[in-house]
N, CA, C and O atoms as a CHARMM CRD file, in Angstrom:
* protein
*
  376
    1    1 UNK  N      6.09800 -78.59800  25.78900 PROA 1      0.00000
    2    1 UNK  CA     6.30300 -79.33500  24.55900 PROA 1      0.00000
    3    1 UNK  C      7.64400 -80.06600  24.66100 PROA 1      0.00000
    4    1 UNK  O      8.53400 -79.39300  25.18100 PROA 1      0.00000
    5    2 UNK  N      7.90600 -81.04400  24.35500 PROA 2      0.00000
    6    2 UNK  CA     8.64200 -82.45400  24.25000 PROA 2      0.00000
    7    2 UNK  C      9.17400 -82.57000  22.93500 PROA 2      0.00000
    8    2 UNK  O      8.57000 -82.07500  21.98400 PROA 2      0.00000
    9    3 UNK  N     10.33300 -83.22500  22.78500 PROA 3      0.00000
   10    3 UNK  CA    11.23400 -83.06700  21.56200 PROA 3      0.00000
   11    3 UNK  C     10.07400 -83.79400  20.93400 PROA 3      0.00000
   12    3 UNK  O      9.42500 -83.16800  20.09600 PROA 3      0.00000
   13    4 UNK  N      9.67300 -85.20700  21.26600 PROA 4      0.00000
   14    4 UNK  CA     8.89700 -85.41700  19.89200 PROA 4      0.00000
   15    4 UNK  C      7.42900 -84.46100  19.55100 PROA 4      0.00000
   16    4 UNK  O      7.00700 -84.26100  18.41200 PROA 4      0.00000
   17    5 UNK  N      7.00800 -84.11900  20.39000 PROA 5      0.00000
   18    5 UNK  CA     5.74300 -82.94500  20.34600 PROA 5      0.00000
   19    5 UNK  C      6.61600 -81.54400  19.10800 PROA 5      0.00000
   20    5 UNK  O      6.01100 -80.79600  18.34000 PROA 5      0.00000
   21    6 UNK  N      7.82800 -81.60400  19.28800 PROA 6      0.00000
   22    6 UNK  CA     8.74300 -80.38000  18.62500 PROA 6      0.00000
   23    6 UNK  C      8.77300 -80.75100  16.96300 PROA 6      0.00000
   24    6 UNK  O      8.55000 -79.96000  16.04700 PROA 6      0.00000
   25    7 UNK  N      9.15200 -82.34300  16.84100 PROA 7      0.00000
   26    7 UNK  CA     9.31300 -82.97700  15.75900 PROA 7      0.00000
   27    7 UNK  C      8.06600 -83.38400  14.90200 PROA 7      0.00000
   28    7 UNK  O      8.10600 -83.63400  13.69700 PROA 7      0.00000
   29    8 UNK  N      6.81300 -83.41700  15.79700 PROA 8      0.00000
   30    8 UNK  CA     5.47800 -83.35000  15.14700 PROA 8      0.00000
   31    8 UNK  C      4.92600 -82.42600  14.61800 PROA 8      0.00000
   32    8 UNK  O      4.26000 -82.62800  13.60200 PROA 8      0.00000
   33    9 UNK  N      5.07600 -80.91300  15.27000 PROA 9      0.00000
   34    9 UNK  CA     4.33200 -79.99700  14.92700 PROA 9      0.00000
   35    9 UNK  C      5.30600 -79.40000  13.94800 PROA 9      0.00000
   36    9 UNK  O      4.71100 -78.50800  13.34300 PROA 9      0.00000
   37   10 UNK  N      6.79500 -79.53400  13.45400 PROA 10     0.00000
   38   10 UNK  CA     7.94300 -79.13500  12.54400 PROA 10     0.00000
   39   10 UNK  C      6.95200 -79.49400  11.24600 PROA 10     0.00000
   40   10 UNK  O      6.40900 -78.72600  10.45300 PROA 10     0.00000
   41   11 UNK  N      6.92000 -81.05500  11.33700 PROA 11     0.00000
   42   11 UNK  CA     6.00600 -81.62100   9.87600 PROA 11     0.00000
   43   11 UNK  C      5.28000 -81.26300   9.83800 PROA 11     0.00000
   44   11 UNK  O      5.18600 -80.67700   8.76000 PROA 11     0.00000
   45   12 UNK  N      4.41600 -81.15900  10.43000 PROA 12     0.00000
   46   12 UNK  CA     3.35000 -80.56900  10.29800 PROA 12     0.00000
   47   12 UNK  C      3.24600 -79.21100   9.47000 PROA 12     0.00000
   48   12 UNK  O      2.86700 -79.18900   8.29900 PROA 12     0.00000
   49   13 UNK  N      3.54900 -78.29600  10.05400 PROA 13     0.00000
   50   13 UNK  CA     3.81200 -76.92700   9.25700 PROA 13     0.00000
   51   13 UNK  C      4.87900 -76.98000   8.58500 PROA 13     0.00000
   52   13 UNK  O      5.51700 -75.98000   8.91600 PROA 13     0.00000
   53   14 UNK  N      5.44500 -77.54800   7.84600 PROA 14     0.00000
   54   14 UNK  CA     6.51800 -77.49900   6.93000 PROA 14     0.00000
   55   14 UNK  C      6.11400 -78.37700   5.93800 PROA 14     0.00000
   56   14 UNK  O      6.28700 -78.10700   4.74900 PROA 14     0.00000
   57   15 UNK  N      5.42100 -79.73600   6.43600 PROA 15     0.00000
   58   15 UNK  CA     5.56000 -80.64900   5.04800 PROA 15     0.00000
   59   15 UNK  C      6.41900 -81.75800   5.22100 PROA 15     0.00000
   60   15 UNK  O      6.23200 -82.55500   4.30100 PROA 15     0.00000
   61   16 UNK  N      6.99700 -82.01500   5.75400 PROA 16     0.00000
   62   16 UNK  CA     7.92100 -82.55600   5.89600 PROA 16     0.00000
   63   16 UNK  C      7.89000 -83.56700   6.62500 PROA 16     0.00000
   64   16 UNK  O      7.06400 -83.62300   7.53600 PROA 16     0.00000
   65   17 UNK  N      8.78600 -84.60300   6.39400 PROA 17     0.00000
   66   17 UNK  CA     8.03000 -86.35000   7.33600 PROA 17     0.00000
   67   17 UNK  C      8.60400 -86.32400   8.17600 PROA 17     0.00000
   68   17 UNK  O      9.60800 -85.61300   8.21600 PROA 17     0.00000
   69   18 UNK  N      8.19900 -87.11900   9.26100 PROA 18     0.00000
   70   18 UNK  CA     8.23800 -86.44300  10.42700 PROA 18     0.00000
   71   18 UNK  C     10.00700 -87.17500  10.76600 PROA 18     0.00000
   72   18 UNK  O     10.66400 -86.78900  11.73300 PROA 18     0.00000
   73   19 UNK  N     10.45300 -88.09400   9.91300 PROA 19     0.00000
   74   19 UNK  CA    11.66800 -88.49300   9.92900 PROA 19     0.00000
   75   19 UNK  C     12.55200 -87.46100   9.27600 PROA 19     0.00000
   76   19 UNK  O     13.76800 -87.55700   9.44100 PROA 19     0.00000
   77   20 UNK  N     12.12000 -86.61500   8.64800 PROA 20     0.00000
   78   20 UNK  CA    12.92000 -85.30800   8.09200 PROA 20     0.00000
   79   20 UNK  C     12.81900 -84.42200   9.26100 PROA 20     0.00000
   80   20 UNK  O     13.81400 -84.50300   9.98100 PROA 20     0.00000
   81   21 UNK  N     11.93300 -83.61400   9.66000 PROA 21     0.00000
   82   21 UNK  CA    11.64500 -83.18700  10.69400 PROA 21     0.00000
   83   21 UNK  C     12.53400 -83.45200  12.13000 PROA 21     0.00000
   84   21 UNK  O     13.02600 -82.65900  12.93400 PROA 21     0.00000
   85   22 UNK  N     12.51000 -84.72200  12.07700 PROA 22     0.00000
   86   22 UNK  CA    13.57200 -85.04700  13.21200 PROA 22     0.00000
   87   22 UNK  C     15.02900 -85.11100  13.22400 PROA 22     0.00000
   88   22 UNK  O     15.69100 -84.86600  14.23300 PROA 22     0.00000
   89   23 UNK  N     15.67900 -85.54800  11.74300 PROA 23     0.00000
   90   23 UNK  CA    16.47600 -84.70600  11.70600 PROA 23     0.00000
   91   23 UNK  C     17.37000 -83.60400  11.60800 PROA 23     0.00000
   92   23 UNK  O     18.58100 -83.39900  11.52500 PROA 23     0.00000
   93   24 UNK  N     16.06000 -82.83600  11.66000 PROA 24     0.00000
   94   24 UNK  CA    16.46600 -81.61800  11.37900 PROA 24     0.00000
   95   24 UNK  C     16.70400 -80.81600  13.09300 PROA 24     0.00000
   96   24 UNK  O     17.50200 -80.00700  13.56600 PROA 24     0.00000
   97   25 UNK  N     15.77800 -81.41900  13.48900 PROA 25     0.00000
   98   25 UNK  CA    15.66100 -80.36700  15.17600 PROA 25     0.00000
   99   25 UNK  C     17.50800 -81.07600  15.60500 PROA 25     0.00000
  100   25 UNK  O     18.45100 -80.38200  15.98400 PROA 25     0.00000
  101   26 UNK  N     17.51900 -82.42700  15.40400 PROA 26     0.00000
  102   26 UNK  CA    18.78300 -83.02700  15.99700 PROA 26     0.00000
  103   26 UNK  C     19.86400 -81.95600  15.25000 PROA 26     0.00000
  104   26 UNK  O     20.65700 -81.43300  16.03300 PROA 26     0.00000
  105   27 UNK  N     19.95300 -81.67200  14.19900 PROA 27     0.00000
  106   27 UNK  CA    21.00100 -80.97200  13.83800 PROA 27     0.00000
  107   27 UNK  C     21.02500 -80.11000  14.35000 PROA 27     0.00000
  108   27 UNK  O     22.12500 -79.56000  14.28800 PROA 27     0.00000
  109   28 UNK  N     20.26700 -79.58600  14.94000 PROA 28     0.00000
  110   28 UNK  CA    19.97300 -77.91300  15.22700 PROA 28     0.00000
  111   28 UNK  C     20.40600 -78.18500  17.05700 PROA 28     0.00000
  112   28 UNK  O     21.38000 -77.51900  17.41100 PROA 28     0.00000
  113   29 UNK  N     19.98900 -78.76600  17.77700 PROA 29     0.00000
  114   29 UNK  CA    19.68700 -79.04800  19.30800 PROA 29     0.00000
  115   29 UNK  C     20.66600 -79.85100  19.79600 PROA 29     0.00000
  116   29 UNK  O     21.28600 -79.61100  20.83100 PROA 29     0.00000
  117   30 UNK  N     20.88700 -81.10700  18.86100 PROA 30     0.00000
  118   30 UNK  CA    21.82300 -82.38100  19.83300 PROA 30     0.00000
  119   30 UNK  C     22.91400 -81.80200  20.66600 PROA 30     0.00000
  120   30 UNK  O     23.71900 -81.04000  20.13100 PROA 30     0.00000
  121   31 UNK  N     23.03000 -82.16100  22.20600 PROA 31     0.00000
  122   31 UNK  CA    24.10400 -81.57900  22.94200 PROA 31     0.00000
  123   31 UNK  C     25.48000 -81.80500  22.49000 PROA 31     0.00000
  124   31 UNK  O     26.38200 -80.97900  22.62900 PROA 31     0.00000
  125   32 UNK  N     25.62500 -83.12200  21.86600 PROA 32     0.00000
  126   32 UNK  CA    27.16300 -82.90100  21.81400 PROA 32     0.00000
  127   32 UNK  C     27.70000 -82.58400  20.10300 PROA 32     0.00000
  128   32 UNK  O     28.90200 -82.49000  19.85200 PROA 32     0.00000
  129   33 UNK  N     26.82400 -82.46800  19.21400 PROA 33     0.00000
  130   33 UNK  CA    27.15600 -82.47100  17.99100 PROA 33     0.00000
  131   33 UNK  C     26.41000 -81.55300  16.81800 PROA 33     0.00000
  132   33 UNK  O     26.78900 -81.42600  15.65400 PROA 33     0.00000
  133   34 UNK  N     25.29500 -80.97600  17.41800 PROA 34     0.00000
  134   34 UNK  CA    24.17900 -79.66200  16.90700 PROA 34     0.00000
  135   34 UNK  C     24.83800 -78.65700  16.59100 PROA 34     0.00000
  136   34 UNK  O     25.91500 -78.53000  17.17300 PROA 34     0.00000
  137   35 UNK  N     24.56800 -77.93600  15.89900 PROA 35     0.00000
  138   35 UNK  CA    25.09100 -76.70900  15.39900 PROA 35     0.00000
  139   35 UNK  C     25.09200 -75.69700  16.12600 PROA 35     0.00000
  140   35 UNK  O     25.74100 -74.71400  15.76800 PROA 35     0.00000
  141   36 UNK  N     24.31300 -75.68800  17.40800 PROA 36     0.00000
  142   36 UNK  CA    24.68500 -74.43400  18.20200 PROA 36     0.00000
  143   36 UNK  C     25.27200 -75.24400  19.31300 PROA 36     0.00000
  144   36 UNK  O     25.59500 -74.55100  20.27800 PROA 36     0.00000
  145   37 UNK  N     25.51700 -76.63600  19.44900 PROA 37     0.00000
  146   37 UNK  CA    26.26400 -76.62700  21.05200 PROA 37     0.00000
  147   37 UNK  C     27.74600 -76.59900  20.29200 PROA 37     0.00000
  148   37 UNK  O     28.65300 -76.60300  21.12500 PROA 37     0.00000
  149   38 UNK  N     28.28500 -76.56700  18.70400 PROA 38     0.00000
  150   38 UNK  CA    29.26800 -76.79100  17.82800 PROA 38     0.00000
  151   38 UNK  C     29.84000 -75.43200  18.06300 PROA 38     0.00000
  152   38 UNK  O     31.01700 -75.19300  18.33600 PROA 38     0.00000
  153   39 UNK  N     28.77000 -74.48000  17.90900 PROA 39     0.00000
  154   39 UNK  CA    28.95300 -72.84200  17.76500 PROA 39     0.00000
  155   39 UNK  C     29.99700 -72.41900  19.31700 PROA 39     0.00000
  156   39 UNK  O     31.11200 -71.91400  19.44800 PROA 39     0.00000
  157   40 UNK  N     28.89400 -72.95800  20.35400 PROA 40     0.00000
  158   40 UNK  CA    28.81200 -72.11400  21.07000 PROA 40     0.00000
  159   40 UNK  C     30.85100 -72.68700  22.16500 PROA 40     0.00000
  160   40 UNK  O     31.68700 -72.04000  22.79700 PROA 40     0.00000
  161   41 UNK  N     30.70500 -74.04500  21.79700 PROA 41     0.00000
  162   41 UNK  CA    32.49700 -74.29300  21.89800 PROA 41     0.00000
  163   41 UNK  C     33.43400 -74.00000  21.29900 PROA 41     0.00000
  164   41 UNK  O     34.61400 -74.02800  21.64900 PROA 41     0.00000
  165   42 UNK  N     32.96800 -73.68900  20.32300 PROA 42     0.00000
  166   42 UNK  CA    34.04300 -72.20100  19.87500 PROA 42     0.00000
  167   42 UNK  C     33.85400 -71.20500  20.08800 PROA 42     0.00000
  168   42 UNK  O     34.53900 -70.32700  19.56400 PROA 42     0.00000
  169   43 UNK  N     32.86800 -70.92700  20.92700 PROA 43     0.00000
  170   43 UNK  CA    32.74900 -69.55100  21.16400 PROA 43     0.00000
  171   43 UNK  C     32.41600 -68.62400  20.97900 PROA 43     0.00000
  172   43 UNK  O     32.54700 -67.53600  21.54000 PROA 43     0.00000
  173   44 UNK  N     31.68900 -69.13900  19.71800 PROA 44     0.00000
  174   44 UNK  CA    30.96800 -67.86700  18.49000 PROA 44     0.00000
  175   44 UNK  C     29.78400 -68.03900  19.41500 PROA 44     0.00000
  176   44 UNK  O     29.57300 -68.85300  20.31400 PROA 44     0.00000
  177   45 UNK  N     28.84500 -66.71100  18.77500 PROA 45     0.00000
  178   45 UNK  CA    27.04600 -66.82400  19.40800 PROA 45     0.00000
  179   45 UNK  C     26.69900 -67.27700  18.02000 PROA 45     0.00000
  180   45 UNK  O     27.20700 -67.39700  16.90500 PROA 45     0.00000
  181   46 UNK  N     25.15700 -67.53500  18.89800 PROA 46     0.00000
  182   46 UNK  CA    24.09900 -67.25100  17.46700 PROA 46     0.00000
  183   46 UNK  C     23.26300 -66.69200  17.69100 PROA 46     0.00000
  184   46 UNK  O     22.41000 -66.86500  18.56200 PROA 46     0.00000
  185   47 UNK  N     23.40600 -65.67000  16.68600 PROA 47     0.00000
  186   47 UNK  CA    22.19700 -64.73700  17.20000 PROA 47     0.00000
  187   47 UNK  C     20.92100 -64.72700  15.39300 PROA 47     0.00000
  188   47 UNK  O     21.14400 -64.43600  14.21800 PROA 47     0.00000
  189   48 UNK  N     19.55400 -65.26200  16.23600 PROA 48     0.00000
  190   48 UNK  CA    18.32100 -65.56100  15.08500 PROA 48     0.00000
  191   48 UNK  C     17.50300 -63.93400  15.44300 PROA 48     0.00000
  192   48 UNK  O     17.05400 -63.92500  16.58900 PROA 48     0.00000
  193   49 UNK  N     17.31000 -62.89800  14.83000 PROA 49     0.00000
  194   49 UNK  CA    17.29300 -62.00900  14.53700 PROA 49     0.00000
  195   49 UNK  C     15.49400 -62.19900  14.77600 PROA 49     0.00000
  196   49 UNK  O     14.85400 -62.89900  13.99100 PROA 49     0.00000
  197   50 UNK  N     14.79700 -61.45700  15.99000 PROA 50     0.00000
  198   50 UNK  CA    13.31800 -61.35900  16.21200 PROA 50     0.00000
  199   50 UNK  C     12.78400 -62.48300  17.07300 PROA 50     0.00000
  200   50 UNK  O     11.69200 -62.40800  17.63700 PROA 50     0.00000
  201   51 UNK  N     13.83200 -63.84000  17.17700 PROA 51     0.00000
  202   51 UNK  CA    13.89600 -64.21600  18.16300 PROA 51     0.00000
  203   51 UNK  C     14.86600 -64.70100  19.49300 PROA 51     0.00000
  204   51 UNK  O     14.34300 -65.01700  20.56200 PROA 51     0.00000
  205   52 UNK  N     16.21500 -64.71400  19.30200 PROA 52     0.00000
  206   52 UNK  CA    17.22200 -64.55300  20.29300 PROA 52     0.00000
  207   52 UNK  C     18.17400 -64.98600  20.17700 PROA 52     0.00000
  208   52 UNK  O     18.21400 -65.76600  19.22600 PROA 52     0.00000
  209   53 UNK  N     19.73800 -64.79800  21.10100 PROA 53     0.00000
  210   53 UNK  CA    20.93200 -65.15500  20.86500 PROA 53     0.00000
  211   53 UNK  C     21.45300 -66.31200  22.52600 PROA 53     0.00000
  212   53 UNK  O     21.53800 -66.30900  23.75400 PROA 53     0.00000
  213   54 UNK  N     21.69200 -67.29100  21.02900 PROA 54     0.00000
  214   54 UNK  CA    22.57700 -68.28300  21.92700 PROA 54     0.00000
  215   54 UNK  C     23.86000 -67.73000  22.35000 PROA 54     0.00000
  216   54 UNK  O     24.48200 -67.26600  21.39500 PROA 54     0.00000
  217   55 UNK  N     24.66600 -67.59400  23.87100 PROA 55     0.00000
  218   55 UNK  CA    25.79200 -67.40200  23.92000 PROA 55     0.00000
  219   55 UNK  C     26.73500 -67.96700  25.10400 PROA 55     0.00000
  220   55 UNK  O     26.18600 -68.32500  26.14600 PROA 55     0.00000
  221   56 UNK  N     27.96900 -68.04600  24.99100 PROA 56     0.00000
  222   56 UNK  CA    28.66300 -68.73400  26.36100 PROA 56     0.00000
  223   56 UNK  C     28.64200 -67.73500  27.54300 PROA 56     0.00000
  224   56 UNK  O     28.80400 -66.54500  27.27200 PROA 56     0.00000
  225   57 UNK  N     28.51500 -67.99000  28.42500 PROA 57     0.00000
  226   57 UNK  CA    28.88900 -66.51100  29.51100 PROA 57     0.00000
  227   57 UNK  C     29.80600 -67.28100  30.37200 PROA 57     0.00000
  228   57 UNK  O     29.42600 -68.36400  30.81800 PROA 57     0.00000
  229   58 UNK  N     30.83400 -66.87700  30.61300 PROA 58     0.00000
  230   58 UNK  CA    32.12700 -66.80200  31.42400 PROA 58     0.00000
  231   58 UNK  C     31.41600 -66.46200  32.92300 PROA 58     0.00000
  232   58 UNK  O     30.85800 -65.41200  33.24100 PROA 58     0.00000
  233   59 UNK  N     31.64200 -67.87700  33.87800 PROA 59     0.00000
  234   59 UNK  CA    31.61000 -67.67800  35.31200 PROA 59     0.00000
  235   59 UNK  C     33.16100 -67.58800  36.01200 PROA 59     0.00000
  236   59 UNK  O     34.16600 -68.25900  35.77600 PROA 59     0.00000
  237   60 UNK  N     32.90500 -66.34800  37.08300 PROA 60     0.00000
  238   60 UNK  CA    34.60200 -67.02700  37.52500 PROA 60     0.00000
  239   60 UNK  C     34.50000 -67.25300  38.89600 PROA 60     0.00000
  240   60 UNK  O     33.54900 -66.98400  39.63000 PROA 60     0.00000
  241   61 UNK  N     35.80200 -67.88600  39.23600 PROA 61     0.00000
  242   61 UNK  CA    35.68200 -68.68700  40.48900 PROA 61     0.00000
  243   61 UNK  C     35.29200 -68.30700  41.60000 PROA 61     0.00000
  244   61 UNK  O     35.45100 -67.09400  41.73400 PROA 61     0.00000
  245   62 UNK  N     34.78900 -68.87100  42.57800 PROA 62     0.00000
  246   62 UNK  CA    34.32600 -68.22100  43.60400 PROA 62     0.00000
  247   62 UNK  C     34.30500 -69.10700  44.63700 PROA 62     0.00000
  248   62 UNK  O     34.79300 -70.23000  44.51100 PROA 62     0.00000
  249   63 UNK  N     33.78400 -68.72400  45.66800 PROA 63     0.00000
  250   63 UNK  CA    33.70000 -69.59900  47.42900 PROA 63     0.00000
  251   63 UNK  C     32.09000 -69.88600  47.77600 PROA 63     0.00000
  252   63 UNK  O     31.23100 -69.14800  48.26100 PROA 63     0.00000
  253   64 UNK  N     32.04900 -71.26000  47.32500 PROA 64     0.00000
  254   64 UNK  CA    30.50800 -71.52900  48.00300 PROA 64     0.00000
  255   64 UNK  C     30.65800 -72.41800  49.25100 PROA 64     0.00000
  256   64 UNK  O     31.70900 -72.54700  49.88000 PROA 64     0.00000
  257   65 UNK  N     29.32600 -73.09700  49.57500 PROA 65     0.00000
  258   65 UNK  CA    29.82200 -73.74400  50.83400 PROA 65     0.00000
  259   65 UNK  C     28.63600 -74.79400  50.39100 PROA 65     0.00000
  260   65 UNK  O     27.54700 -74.64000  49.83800 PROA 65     0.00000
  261   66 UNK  N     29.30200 -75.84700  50.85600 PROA 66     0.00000
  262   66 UNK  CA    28.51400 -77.18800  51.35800 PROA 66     0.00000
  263   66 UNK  C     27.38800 -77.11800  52.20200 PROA 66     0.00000
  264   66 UNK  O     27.41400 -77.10100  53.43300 PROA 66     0.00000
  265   67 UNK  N     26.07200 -77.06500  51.23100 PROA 67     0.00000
  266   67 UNK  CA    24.73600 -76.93400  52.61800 PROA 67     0.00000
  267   67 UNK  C     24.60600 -77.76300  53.32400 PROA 67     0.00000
  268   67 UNK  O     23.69600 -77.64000  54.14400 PROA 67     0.00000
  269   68 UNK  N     25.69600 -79.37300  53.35800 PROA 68     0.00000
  270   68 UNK  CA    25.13300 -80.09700  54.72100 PROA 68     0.00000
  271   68 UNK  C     26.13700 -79.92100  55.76000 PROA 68     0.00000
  272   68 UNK  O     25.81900 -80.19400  56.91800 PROA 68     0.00000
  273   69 UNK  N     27.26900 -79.51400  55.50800 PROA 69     0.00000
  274   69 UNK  CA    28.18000 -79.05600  56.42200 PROA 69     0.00000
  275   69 UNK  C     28.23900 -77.85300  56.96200 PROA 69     0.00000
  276   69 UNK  O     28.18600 -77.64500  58.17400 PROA 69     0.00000
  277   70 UNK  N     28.38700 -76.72400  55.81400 PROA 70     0.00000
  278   70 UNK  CA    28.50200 -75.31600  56.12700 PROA 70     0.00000
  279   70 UNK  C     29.70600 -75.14200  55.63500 PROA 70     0.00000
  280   70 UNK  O     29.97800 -73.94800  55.51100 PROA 70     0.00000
  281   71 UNK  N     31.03800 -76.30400  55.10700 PROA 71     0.00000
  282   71 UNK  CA    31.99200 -76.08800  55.04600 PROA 71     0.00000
  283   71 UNK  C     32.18000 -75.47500  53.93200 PROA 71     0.00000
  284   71 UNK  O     31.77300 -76.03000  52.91200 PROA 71     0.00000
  285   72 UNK  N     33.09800 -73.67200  53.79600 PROA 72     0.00000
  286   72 UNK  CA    33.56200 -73.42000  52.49500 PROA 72     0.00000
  287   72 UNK  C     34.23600 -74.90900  51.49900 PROA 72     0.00000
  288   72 UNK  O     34.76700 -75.98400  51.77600 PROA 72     0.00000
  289   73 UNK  N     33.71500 -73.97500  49.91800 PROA 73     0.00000
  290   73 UNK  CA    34.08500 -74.80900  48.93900 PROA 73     0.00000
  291   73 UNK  C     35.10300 -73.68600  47.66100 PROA 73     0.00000
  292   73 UNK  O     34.85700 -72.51300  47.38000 PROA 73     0.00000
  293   74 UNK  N     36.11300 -74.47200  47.16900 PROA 74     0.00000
  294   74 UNK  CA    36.21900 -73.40000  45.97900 PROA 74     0.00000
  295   74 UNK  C     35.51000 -73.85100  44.82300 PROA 74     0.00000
  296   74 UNK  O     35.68000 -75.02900  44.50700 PROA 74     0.00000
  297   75 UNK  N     34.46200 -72.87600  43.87100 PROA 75     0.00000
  298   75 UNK  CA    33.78700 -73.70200  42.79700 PROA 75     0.00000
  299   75 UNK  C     35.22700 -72.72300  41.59200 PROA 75     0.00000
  300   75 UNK  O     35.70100 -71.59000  41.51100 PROA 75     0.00000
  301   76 UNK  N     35.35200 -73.75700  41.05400 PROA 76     0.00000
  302   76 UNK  CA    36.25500 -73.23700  39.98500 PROA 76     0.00000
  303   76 UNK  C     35.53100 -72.53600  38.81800 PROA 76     0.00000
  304   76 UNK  O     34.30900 -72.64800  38.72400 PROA 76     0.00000
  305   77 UNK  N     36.16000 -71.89800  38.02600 PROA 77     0.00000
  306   77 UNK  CA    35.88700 -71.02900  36.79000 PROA 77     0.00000
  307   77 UNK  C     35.11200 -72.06700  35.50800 PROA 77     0.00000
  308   77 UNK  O     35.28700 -73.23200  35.15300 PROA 77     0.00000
  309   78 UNK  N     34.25500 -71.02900  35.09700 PROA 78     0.00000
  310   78 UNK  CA    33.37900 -72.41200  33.82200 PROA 78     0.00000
  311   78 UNK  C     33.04900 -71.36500  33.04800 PROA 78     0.00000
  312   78 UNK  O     33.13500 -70.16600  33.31100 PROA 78     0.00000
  313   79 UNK  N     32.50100 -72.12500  31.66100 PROA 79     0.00000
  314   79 UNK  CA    31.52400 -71.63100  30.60400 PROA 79     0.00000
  315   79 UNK  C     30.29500 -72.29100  31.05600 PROA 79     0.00000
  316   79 UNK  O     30.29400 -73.36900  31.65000 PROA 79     0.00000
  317   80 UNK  N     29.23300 -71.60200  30.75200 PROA 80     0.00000
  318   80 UNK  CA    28.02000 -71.82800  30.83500 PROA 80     0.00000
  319   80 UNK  C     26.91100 -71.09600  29.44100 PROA 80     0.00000
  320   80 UNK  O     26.78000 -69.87700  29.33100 PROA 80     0.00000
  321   81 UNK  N     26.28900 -71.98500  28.59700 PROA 81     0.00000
  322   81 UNK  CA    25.80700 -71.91100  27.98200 PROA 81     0.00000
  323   81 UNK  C     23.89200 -70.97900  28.36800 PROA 81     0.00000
  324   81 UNK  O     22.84800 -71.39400  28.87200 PROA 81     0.00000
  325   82 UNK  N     24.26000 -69.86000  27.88300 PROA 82     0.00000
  326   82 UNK  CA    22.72100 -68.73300  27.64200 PROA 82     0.00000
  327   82 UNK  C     22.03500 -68.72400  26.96200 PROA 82     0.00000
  328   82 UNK  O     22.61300 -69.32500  26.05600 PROA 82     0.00000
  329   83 UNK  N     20.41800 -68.30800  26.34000 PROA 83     0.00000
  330   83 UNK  CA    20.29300 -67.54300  25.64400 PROA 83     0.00000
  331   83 UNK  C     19.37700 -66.08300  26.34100 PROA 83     0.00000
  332   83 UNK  O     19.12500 -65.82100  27.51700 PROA 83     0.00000
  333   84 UNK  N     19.19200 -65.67200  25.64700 PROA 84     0.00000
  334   84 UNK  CA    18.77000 -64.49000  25.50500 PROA 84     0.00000
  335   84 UNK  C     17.98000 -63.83600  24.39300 PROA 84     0.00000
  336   84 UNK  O     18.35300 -63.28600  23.35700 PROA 84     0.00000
  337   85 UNK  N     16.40300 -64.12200  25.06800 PROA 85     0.00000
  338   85 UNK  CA    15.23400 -63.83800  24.06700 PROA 85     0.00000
  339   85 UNK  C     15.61200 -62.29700  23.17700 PROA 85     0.00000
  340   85 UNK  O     16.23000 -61.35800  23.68000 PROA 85     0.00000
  341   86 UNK  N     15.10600 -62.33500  21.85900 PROA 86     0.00000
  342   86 UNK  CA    14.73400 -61.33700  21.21400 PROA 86     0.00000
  343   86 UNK  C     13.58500 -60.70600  21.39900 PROA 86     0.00000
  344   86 UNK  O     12.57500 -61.25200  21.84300 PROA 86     0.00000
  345   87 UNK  N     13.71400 -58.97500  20.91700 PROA 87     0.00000
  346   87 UNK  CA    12.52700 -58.78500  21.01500 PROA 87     0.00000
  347   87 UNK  C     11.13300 -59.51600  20.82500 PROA 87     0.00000
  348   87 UNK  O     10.26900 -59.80500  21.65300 PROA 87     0.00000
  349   88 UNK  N     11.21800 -59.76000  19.17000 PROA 88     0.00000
  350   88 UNK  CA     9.93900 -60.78600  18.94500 PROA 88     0.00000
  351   88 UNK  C      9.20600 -61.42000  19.48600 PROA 88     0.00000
  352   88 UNK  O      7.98600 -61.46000  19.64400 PROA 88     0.00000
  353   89 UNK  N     10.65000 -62.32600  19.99700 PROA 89     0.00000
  354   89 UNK  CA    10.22600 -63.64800  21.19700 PROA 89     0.00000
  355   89 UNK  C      9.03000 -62.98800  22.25100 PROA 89     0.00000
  356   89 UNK  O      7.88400 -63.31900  22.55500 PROA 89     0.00000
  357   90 UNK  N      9.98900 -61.82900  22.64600 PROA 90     0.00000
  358   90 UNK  CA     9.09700 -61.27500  23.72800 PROA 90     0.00000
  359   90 UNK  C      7.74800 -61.10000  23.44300 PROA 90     0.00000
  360   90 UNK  O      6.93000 -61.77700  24.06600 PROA 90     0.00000
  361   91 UNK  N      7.32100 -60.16300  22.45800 PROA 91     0.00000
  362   91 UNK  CA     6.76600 -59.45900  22.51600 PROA 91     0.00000
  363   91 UNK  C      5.53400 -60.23600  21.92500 PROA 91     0.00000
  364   91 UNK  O      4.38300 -59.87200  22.16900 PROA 91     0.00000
  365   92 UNK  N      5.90700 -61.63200  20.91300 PROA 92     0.00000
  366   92 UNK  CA     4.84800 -63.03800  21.26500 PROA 92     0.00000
  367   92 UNK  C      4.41700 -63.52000  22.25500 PROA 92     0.00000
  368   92 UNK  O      3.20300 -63.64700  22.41000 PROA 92     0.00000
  369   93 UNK  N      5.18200 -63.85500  23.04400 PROA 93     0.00000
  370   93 UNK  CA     5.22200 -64.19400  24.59600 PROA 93     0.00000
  371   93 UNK  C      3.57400 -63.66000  25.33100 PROA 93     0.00000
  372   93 UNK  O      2.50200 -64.20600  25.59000 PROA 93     0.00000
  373   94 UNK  N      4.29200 -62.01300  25.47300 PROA 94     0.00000
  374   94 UNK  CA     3.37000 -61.02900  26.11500 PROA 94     0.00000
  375   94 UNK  C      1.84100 -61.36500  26.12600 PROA 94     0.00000
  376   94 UNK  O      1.04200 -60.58600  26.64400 PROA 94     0.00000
């Protein structure tokens, strides 16, 4: 499913036009200005209770290597954005 496939089936079961609908997923999703990519640069999680928590996970630096050379690399330290299904999620899934 495809953001607009996301924004169709929102109206759909809600009621809602599908220009409401769309802005609503954008508030929720947009990378640089959504409420969880907002959350998650500060650092807070979000955690939706039955289905899962958005959170940052801390990588730290390490030594990879260049696969066309072989030559070590240093990859420096990052945040990297997770989530992590809830039970629910799962157990829909299944």
């Amino acid at each position: 499913m495809n953001k607009s496939e996301l924004v169709d089936t929102l109206a759909k079961t809600t009621g809602m036009t599908k220009a409401d609908a769309g802005a609503a997923v954008d508030a929720l999703f947009a990378p640089k200005n959504g409420i969880i990519a907002k959350a998650l640069k500060k650092g807070n999680r979000i955690q939706i209770t039955g289905f899962g928590t958005f959170e940052t996970k801390k990588r730290k630096a390490r030594t990879g290597r260049n696969p066309r050379t072989g030559e070590k690399i240093k990859i420096a330290a990052s945040k990297a954005p997770a989530f992590r299904p809830g039970k629910g999620l799962k157990e829909a899934v299944k």
